[in-house]
Backbone as CSV, one residue per row, in Angstrom:
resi,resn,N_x,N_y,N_z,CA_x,CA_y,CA_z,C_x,C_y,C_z
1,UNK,-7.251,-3.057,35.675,-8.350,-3.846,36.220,-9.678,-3.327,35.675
2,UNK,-10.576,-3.890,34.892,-12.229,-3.968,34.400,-13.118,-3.642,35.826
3,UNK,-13.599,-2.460,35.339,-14.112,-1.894,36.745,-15.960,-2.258,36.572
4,UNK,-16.315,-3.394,36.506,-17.779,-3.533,36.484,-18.811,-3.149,36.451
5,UNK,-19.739,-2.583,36.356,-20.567,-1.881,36.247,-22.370,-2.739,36.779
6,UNK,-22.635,-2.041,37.498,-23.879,-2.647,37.689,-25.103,-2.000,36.866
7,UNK,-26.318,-2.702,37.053,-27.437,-2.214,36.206,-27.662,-0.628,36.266
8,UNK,-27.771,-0.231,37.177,-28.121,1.541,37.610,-27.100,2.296,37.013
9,UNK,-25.782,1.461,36.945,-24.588,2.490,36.593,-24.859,2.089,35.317
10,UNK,-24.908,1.337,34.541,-24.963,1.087,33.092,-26.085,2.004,32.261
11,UNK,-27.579,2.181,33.293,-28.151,3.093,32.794,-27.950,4.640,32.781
12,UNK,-27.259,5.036,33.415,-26.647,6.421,33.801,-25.470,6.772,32.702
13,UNK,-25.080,5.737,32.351,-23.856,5.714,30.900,-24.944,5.223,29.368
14,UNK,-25.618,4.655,30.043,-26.092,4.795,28.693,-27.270,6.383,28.394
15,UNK,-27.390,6.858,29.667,-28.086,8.381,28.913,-27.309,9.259,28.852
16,UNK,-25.811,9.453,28.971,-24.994,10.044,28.922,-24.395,9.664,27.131
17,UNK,-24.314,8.669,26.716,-24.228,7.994,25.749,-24.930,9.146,24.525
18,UNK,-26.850,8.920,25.035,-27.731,8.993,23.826,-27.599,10.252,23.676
19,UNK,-27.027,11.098,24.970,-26.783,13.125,25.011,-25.831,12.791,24.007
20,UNK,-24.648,12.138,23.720,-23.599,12.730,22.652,-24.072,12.175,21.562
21,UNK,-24.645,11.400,21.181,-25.823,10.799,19.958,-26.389,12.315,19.743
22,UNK,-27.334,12.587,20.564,-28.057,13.437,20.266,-27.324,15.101,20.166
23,UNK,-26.093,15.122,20.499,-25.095,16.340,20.310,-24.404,16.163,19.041
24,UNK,-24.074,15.390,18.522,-22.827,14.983,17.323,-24.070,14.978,16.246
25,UNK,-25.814,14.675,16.235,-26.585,15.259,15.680,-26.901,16.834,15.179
26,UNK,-26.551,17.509,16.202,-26.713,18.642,16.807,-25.359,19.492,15.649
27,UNK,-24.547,18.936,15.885,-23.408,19.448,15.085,-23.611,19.100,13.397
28,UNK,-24.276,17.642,13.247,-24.473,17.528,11.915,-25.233,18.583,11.616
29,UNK,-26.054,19.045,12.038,-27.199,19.987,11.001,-26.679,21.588,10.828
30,UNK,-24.990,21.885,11.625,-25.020,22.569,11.085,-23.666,22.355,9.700
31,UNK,-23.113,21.377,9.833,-21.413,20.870,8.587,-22.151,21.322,7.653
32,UNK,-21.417,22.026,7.480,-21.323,22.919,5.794,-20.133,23.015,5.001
33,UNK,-20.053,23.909,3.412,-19.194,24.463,3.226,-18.871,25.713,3.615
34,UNK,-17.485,26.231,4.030,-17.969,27.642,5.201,-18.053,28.085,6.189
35,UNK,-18.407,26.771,6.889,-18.231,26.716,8.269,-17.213,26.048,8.784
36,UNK,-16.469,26.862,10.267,-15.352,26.253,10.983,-15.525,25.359,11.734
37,UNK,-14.496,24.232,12.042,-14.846,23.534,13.125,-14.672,23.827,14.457
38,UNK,-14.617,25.293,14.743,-14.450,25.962,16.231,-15.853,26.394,16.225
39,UNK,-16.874,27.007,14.948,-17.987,26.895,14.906,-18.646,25.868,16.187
40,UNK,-18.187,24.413,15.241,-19.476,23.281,15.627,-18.766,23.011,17.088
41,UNK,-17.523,23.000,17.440,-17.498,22.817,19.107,-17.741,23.508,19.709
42,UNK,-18.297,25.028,19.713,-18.845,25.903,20.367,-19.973,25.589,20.323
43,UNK,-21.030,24.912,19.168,-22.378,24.614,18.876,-22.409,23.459,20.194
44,UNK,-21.313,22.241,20.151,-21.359,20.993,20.791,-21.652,21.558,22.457
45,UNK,-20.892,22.042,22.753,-20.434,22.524,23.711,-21.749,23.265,25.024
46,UNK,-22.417,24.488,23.952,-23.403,25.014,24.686,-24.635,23.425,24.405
47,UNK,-24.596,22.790,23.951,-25.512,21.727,23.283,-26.016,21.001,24.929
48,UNK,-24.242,20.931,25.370,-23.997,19.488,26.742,-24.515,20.217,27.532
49,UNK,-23.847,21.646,27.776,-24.474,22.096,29.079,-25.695,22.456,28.741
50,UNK,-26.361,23.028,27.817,-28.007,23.422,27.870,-28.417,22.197,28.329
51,UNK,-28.422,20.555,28.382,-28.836,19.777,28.839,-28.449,19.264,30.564
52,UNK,-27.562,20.030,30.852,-27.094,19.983,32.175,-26.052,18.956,32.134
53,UNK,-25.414,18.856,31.112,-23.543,17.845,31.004,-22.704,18.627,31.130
54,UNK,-21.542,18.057,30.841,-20.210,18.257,30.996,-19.473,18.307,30.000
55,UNK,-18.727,18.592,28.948,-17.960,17.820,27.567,-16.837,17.529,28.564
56,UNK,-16.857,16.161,28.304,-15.857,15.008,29.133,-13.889,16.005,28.242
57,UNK,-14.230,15.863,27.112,-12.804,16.383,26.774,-12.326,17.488,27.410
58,UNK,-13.353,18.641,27.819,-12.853,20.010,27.840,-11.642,19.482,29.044
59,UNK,-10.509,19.835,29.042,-9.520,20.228,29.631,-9.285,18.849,30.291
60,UNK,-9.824,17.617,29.673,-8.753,16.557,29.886,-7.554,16.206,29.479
61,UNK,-6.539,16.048,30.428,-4.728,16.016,30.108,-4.785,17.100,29.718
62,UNK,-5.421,18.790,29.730,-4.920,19.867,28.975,-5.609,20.052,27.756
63,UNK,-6.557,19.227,26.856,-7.779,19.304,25.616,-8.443,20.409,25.750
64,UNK,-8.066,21.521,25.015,-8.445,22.646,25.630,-10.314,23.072,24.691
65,UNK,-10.792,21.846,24.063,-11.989,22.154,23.570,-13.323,20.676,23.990
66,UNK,-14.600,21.307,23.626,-15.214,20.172,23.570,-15.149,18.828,23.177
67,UNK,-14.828,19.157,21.749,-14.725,17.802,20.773,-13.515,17.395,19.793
68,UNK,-13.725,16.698,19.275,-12.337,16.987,18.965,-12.880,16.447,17.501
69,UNK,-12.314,17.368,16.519,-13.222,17.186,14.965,-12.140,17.171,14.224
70,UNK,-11.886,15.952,13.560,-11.199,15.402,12.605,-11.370,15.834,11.455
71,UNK,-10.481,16.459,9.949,-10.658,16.649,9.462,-10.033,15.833,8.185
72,UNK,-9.770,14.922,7.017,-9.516,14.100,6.263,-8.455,13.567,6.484
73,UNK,-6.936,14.209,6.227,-6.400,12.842,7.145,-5.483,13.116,8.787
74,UNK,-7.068,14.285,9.389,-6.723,13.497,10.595,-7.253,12.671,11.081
75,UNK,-6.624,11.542,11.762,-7.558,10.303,12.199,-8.525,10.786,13.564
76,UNK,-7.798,11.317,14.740,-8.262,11.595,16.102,-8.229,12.868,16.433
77,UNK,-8.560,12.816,17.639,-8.012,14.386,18.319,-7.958,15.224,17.230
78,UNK,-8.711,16.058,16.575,-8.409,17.177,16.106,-8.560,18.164,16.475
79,UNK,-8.000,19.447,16.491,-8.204,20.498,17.088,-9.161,21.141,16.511
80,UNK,-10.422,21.789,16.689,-11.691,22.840,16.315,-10.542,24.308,15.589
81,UNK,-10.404,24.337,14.910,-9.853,25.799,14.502,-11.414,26.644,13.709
82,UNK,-10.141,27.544,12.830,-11.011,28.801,12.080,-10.492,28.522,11.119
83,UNK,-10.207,27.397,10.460,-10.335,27.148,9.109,-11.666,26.599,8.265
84,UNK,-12.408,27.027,7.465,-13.548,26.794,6.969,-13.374,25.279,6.430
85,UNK,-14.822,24.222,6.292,-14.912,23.530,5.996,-15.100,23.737,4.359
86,UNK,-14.788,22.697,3.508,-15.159,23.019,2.005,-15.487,21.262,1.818
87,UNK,-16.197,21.212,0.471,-16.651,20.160,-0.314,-15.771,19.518,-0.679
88,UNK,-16.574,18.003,-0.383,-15.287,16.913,-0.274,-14.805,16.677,0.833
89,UNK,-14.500,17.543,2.029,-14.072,17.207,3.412,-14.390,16.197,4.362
90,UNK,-13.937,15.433,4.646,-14.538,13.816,5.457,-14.114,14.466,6.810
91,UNK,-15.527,14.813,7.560,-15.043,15.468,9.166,-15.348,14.133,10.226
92,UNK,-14.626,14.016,10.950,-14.875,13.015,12.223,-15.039,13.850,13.860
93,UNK,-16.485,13.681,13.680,-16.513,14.191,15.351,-16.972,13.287,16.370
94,UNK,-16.334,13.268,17.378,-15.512,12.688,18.459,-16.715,13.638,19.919
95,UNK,-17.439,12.987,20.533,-17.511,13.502,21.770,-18.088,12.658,22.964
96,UNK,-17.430,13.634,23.909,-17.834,12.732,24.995,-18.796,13.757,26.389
97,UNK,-19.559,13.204,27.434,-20.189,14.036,27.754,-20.644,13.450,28.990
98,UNK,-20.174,13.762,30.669,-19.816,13.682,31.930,-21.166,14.089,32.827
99,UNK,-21.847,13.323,33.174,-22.884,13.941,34.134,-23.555,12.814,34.692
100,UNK,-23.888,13.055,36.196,-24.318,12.222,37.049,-23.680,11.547,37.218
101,UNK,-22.168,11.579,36.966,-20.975,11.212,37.955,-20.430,9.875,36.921
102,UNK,-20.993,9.519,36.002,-20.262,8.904,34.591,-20.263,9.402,33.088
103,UNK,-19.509,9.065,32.257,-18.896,9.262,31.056,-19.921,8.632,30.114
104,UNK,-20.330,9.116,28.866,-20.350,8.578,27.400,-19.806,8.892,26.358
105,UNK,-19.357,8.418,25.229,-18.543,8.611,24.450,-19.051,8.033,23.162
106,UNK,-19.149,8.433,22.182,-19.219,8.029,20.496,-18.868,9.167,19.443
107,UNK,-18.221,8.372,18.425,-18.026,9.308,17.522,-18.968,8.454,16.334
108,UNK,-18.486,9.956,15.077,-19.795,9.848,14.021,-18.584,10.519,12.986
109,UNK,-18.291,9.615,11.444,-17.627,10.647,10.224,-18.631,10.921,9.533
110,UNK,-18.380,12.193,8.672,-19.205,12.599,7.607,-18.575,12.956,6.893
111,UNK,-19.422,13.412,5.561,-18.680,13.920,4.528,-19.378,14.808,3.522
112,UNK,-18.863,16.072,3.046,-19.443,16.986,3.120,-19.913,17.104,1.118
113,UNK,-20.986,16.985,0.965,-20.656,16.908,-0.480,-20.390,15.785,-1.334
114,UNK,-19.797,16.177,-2.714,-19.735,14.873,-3.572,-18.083,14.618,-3.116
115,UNK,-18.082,12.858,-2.746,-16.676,12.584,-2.563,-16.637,11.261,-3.236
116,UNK,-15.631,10.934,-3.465,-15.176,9.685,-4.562,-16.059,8.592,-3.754
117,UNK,-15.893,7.595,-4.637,-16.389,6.279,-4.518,-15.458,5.778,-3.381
118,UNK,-14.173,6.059,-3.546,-12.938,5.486,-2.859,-13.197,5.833,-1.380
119,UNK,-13.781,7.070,-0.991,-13.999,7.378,0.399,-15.227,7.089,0.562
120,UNK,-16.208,6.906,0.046,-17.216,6.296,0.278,-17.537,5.064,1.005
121,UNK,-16.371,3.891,-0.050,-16.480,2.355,0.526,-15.377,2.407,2.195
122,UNK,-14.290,3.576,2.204,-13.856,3.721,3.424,-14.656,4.032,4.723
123,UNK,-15.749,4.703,4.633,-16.429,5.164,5.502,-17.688,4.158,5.876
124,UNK,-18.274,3.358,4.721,-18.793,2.196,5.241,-18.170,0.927,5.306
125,UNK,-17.456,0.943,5.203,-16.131,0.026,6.022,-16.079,-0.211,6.825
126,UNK,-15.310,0.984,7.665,-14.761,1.261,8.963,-16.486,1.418,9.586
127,UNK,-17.337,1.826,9.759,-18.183,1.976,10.097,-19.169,0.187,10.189
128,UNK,-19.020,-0.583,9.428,-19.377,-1.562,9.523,-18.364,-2.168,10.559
129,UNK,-17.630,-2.376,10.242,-15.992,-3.034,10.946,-16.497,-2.591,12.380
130,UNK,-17.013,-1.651,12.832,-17.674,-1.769,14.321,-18.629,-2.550,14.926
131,UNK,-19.569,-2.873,13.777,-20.488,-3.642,13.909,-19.995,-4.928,14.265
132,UNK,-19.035,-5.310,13.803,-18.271,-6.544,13.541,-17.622,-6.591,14.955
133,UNK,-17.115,-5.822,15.285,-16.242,-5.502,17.034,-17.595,-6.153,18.183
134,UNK,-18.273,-5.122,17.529,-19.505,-5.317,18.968,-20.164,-6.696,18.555
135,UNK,-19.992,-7.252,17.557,-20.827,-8.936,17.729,-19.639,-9.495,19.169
136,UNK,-18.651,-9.617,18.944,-17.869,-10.148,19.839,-17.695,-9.634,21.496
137,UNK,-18.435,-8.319,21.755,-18.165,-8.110,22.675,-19.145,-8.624,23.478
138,UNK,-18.851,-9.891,24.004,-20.201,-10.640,24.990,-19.305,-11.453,25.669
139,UNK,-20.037,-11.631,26.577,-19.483,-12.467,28.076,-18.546,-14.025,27.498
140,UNK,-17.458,-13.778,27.875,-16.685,-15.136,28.295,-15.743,-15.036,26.722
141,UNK,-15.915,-13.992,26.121,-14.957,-13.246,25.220,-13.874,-13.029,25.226
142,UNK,-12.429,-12.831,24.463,-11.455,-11.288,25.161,-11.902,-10.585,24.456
143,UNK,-10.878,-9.423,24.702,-10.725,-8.417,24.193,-9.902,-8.625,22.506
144,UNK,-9.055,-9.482,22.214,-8.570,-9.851,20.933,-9.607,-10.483,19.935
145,UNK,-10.600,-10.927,20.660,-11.597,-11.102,19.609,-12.325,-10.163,19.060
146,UNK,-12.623,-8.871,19.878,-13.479,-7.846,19.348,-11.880,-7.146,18.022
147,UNK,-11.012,-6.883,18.467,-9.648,-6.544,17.612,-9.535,-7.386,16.431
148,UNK,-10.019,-8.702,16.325,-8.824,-9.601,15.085,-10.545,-9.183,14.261
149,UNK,-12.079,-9.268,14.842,-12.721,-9.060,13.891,-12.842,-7.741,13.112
150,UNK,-12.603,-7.199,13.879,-11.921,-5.256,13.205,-11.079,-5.073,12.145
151,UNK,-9.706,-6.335,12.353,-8.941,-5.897,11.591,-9.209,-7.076,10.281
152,UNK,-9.750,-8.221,10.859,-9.911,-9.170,9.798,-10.890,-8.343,8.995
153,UNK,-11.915,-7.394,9.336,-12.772,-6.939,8.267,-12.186,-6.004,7.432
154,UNK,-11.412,-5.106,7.765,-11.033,-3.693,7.541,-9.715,-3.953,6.628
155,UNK,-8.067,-4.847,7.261,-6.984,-4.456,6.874,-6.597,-5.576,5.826
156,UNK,-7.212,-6.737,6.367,-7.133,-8.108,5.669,-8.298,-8.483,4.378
157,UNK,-9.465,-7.982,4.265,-10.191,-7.921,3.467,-10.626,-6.733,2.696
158,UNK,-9.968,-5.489,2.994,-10.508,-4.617,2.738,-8.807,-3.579,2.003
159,UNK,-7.959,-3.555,2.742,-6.367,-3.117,2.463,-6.612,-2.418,2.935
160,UNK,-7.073,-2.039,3.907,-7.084,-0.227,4.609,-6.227,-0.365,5.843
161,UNK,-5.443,0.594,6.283,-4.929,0.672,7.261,-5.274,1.079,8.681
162,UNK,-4.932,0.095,9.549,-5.792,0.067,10.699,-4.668,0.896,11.932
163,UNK,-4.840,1.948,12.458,-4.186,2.708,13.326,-3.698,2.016,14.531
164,UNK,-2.523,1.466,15.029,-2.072,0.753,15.549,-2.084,1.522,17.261
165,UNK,-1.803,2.727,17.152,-0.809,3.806,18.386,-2.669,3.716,19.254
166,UNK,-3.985,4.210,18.931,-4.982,4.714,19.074,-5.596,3.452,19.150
167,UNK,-6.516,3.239,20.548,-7.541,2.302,20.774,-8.656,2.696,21.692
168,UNK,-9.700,1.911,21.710,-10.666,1.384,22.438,-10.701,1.777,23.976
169,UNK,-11.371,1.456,24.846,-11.176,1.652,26.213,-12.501,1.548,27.257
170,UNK,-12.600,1.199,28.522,-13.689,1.086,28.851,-13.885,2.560,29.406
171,UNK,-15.395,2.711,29.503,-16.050,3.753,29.929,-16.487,3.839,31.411
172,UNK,-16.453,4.447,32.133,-17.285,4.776,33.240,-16.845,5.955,34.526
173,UNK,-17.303,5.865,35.806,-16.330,7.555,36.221,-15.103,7.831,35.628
174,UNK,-14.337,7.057,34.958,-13.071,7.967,34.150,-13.601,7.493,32.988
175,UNK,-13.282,8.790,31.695,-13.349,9.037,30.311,-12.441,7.452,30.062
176,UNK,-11.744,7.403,30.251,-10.511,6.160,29.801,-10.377,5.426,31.293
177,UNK,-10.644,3.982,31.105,-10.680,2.935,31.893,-10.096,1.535,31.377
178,UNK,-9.742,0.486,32.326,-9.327,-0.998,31.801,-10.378,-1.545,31.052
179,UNK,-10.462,-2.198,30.191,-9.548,-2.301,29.113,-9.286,-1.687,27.940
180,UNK,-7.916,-1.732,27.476,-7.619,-0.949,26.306,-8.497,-1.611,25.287
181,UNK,-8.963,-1.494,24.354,-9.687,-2.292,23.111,-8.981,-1.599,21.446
182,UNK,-8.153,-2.246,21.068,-6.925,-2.392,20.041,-7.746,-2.748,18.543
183,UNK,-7.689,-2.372,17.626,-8.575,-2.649,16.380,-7.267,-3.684,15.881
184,UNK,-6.716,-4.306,16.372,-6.074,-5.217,15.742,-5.362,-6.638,16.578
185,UNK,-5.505,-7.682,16.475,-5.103,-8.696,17.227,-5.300,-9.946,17.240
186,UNK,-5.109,-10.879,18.321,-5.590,-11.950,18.270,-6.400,-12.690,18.484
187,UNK,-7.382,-13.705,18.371,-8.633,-14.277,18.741,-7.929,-14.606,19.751
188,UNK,-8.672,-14.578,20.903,-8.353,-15.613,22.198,-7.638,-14.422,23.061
189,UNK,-6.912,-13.724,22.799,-5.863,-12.760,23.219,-6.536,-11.935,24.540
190,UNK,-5.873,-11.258,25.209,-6.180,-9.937,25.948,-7.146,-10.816,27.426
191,UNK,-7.359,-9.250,27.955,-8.350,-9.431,29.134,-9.578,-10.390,28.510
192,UNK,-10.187,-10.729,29.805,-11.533,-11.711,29.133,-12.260,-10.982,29.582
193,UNK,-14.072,-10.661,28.995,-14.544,-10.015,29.080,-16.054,-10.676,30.105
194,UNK,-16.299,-10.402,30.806,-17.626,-10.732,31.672,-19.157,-9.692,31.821
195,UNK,-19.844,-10.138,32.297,-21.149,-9.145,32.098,-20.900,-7.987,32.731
196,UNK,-21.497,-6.535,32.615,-21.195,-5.402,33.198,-20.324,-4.641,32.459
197,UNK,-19.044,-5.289,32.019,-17.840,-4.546,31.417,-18.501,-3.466,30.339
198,UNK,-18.131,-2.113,30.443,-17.979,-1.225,29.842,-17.359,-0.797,29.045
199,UNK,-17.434,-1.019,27.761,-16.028,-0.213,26.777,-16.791,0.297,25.930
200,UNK,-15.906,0.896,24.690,-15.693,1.862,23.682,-15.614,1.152,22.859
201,UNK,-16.029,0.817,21.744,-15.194,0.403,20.452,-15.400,1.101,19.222
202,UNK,-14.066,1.478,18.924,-14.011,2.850,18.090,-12.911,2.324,16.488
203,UNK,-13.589,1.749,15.544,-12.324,1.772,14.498,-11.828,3.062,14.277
204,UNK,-10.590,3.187,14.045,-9.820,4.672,13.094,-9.225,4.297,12.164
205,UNK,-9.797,4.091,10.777,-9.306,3.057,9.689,-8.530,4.085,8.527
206,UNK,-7.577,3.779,8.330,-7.278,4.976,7.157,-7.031,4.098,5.907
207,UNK,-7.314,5.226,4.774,-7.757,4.825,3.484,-6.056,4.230,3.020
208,UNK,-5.535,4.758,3.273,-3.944,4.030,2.758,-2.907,3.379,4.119
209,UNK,-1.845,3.459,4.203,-1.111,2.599,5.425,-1.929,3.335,6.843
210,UNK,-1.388,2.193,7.420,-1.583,2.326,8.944,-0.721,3.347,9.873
211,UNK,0.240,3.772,9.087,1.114,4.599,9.789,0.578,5.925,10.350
212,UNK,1.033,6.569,11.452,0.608,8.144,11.600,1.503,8.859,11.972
213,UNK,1.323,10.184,12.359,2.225,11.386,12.673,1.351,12.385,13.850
214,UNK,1.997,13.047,14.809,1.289,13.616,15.760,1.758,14.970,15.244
215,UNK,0.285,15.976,14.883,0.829,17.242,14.603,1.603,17.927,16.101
216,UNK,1.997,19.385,15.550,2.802,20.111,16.290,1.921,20.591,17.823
217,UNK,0.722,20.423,17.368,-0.208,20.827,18.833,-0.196,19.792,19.889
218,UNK,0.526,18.733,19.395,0.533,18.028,20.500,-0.691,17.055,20.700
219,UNK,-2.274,16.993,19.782,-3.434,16.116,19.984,-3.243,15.419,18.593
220,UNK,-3.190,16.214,17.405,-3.889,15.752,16.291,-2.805,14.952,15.714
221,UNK,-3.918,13.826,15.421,-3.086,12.538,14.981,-3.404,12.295,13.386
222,UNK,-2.727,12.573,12.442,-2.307,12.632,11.179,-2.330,11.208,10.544
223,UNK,-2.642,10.740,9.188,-2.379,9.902,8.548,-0.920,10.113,7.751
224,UNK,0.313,9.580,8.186,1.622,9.333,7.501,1.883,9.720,6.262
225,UNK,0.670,9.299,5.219,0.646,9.418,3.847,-0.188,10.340,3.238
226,UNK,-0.870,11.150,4.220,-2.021,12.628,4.004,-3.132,11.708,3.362
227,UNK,-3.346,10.418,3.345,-5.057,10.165,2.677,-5.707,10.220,4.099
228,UNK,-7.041,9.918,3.189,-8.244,10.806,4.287,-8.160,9.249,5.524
229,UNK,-8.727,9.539,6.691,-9.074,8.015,7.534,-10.682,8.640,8.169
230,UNK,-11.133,7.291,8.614,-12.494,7.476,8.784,-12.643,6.407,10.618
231,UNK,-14.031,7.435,11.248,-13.866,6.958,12.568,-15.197,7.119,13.137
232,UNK,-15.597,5.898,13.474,-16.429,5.578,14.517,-16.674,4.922,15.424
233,UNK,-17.058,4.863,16.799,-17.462,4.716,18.412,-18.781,3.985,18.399
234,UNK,-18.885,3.542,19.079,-19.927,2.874,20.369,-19.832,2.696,21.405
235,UNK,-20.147,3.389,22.605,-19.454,2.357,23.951,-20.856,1.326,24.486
236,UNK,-20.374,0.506,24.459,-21.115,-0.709,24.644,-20.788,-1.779,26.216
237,UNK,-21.789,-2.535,26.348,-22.227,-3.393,27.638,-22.140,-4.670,27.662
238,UNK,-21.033,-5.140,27.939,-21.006,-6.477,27.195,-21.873,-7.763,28.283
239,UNK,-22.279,-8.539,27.375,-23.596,-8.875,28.056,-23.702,-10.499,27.718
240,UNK,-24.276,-11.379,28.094,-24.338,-13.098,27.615,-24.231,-13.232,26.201
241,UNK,-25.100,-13.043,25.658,-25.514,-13.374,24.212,-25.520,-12.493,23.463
242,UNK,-25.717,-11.124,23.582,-24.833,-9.869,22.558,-24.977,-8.830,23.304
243,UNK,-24.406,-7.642,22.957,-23.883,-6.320,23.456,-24.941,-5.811,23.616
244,UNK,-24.626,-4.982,24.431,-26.613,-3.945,24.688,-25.324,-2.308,24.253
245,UNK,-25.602,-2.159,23.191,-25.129,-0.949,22.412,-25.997,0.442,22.967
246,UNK,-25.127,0.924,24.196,-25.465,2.273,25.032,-25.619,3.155,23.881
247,UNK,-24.978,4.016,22.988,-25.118,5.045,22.307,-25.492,4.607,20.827
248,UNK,-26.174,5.971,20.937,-27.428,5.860,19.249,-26.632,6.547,17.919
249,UNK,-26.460,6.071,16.833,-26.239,6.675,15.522,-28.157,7.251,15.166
250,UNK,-28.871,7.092,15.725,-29.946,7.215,15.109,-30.590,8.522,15.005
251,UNK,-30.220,9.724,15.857,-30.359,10.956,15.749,-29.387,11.490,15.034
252,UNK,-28.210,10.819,15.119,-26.992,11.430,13.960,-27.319,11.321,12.405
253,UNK,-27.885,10.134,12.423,-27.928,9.709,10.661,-28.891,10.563,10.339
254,UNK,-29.796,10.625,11.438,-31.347,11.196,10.468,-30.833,12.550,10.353
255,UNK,-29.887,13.343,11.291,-29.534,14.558,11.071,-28.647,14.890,9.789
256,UNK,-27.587,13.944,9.275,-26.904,13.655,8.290,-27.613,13.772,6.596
257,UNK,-28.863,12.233,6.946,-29.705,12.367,6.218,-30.782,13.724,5.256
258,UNK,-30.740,14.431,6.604,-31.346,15.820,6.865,-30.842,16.985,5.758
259,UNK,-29.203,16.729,6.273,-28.736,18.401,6.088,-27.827,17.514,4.575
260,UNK,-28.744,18.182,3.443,-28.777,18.581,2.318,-26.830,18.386,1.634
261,UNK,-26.125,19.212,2.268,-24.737,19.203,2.265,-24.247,18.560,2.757
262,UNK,-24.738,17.255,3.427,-23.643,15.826,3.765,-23.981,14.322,2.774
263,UNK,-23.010,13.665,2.569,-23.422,12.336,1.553,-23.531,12.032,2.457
264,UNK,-24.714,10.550,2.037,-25.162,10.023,3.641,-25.853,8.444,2.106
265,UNK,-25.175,8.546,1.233,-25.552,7.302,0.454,-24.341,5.951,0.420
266,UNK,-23.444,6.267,1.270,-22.529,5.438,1.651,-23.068,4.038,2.122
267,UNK,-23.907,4.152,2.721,-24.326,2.730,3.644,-26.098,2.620,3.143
């Protein structure tokens, strides 16, 4: 059941929202070559609470870290280790961040250095292909319309493989709420969507098949064929005539933009 959201609660998710905007920034300025990704979730981490949050992941279902940082072909959930980042690495960080009694959530990929053309057009792809989700997410909608324009952009025009197992979801006192939101489907399909509704819409597009594999830790979700996949979030407000888009890329990019050691000429 689509748990509604009124104006006051929508604003309380959307500044919860612009904190992980402004945290997944926070982490861009420091992606390097060199640096671990147990580094930047320790960076994420003191980031939420110096602002007085929560990291929504820490120790949900057992997530025993802040964020969860993807590294080329993992699509989701990755685990923060002590393996150094190096050039060429396409990182996806994932966070979410709990205070004043609701959830925000967005993720942001990067890429560290010079990387092919081939991951390039993947990352503004999938990253557009959201844009494309959230035109559809407006009142008297489903949910298969924000999905068939995801996949019509991404798998059908583009050959990239669209992660079938991993979706979407609405936001609010729980991290994960009704409705699921699927990057692949039918126009007309699913729940229908009305004003208030809260969701996520997150492509996880990988550069070759759609298939995946769950590593041995039990979170990290693998691309089948080891190419790199690429991933980004919005949780958004679905609204009459278009989405009122709660969380900002706009402290992320300029941070991206910023730090010297990320390509950021993709888009």
């Amino acid at each position: 059941m689509i748990k509604y959201k009124t104006s006051e609660e929508v604003e309380v998710i959307r500044q919860n929202c612009l904190l992980v905007g402004d945290t997944i920034a926070e982490v861009a300025k420091l992606i390097k070559p060199g640096v671990t990704t147990l580094q930047l979730d320790t960076a994420a981490e003191q980031f939420i609470r110096s602002k007085g949050g929560i990291p929504s992941f820490k120790n949900y279902r057992g997530f025993p870290f802040a964020s969860c940082i993807s590294v080329n072909d993992a699509v989701v959930h990755g685990f923060p280790t002590n393996n150094v980042l190096k050039e060429g690495d396409v990182i996806s960080v994932d966070i979410g961040v709990f205070k004043n009694g609701y959830h925000g959530d967005s993720a942001y990929t990067f890429a560290i250095g010079n990387i092919s053309d081939e991951v390039k057009q993947l990352m503004k792809t999938t990253k557009e292909s959201l844009y494309k989700g959230i035109e559809k997410a407006v009142a008297g909608n489903r949910v298969g319309d924000i999905a068939f324009a995801v996949q019509e952009y991404t798998e059908r025009k583009h050959r990239y493989g669209v992660v079938r197992e991993l979706v979407g979801h609405g936001v609010g006192q729980d991290l994960h709420e009704d409705p699921q939101v699927p990057n692949y489907g039918k126009r007309g399909s699913g729940p229908k969507l009305n004003e208030g509704a809260v969701i996520a819409i997150e492509p996880m597009i990988n550069m070759g098949k759609k298939n995946v594999v769950n590593d041995k830790d039990g979170w990290t979700v693998r691309t089948r064929d080891g190419k790199p996949s690429a991933h980004y979030e919005h949780t958004v407000c679905v609204k009459k005539d278009k989405a009122d888009i709660l969380s900002s890329f706009t402290s992320t990019e300029a941070a991206e933009k910023a730090n010297e050691n990320l390509c950021s000429d993709y888009y």
